[in-house]
N, C-alpha and C positions, 0 to 999 in steps of 0.2 A: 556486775552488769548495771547496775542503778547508778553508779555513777560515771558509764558511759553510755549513753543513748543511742549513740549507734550504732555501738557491739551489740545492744541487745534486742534492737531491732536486726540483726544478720538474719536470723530467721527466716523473718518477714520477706526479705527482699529476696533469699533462695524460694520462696513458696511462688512470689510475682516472678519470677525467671523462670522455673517450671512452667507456670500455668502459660509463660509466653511464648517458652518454646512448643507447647502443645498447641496452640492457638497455630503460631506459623509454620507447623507441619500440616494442618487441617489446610492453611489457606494456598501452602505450595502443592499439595494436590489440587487444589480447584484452579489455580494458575495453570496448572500443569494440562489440565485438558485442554483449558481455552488456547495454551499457547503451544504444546505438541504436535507434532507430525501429525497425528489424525486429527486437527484442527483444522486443516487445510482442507479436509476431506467433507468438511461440514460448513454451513455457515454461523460461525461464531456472534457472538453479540461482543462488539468496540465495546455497550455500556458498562458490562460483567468484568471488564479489563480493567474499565476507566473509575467503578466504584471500591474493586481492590486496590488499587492504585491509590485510591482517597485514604481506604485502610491503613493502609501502609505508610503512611506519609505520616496520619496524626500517631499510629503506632511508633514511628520513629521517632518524633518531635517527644514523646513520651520519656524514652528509652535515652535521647541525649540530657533528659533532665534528670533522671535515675545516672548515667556517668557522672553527671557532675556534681551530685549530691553524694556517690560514693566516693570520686576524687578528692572532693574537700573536708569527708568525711562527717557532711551532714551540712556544715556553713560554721562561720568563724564563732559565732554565738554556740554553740554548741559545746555541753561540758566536756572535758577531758580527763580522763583519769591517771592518777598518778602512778599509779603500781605498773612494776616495771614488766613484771609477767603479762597483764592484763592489756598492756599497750602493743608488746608483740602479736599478743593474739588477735587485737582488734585489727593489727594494721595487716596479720596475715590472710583474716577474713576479706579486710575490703580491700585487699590486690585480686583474691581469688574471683569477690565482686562483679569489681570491676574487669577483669577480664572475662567472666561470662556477660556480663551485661555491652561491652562493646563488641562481643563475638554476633548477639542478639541484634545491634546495630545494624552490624556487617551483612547480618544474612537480612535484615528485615531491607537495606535499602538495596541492596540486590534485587529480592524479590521485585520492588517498585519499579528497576530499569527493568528486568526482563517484565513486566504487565506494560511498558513503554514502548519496548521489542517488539511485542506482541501485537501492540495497535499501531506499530508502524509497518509491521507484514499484512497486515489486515486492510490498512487501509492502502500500501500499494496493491495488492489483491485486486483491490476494489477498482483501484487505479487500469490494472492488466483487463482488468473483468470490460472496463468500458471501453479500453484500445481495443479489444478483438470486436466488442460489437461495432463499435463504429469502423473497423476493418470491414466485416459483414457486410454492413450499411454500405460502404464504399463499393465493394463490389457488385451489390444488386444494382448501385446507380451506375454504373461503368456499363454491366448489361443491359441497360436502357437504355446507356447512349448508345451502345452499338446498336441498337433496333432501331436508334432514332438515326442514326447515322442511314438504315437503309432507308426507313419509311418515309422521312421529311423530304429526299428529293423526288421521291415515287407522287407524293401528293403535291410538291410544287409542281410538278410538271402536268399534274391529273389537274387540277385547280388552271392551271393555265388554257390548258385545251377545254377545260370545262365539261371533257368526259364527251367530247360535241365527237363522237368516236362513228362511222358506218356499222360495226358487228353492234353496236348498243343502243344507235338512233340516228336517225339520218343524216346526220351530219356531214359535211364537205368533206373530212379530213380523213384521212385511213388512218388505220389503226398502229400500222407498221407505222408512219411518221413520229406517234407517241412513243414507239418503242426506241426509234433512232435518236430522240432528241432526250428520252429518259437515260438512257445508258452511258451518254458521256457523262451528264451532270451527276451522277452515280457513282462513276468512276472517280471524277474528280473529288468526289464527296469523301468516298473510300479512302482516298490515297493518304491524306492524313493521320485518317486510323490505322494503317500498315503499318505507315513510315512515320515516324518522327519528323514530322514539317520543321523544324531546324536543321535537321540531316538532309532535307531536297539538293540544297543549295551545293551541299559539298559533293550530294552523290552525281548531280548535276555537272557538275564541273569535272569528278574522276571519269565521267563516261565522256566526257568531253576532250580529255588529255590522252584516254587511248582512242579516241577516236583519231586524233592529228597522231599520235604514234600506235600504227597497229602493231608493229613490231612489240 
């Protein structure tokens, strides 16, 4: 081993693949909550996403310089040993390595898409969350205007007579006049809200063509 340096650090580099894999079983439970079917059921924190996701990134950036120092077998400066036994064993160690160290790859940037997953279901959530209020929103002003649709021609036409009514004050005018000059502008007001004011025209015209053909 002394005179290969990187056989005799193989140790080493199973003890950091260990402790890494422990590391990202610990951290794919904590993904797992935020980003699980009972996540939905709660409100999650995006930032608990967005600082695994940090983890996870510089953890990976790690893990590709561990590959490539198992690939080259440490870097060109690095002694070599001549023994013929000693060179198989090295090189069988740093395939084994390397294939656990790019399996650690594998799973760690995994892990980063799905905490990416995760803040992109969260935040159309969030998205949904404010379509239905401002649905909400739409409908309470919709029943406004239908109230306003009744009340504005009741007081244009109240504002006009000036209320100058016989049951309320002496006025010249009967009361019945307000009620006949309220009810068409009412009606007319109404009709809008029923019907579709671009549908008048047509409906206007079919009652129009069976009218010339009653047949």
């Amino acid at each position: 081993m002394a005179s290969d340096p990187f056989y005799a650090m193989n140790d080493l580099f199973q003890f950091v693949a260990y402790a890494e894999i422990q590391f990202l079983n610990m951290m794919e439970a904590t993904v797992a909550e935020e980003t699980g079917y009972l996540s939905l059921m709660k409100e999650s924190q995006l930032t608990n996403l967005l600082h695994s996701q940090d983890v996870f990134e510089a953890h990976a950036k790690r893990l590709r310089q561990n590959v490539e120092t198992i690939r080259f077998r440490g870097g060109p400066d690095w002694p070599r040993t001549t023994d013929t036994a000693l060179h198989q064993k090295r090189e069988a160690a740093a395939e084994s390595l390397l294939r656990d160290y790019e399996h650690l790859l594998s799973r760690t940037e995994a892990l980063s898409a799905r905490c990416q997953r995760g803040m992109d279901v969260m935040m159309n959530k969030s998205v949904l969350t404010e379509s239905k209020k401002a649905i909400d929103q739409a409908r309470v002003v919709t029943k406004l205007t239908r109230l306003a649709f009744i009340y504005i021609p009741l007081s244009f036409t109240t504002s006009i007579f000036s209320m100058n009514l016989k049951p309320i004050s002496t006025g010249s005018h009967s009361f019945w006049l307000w009620v006949v000059v309220s009810m068409p502008i009412l009606l007319a007001t109404l009709t809008p809200l029923i019907w579709n004011i671009s549908e008048i025209p047509r409906r206007a015209r079919a009652c129009w063509i069976r009218f010339l053909n009653p047949e």
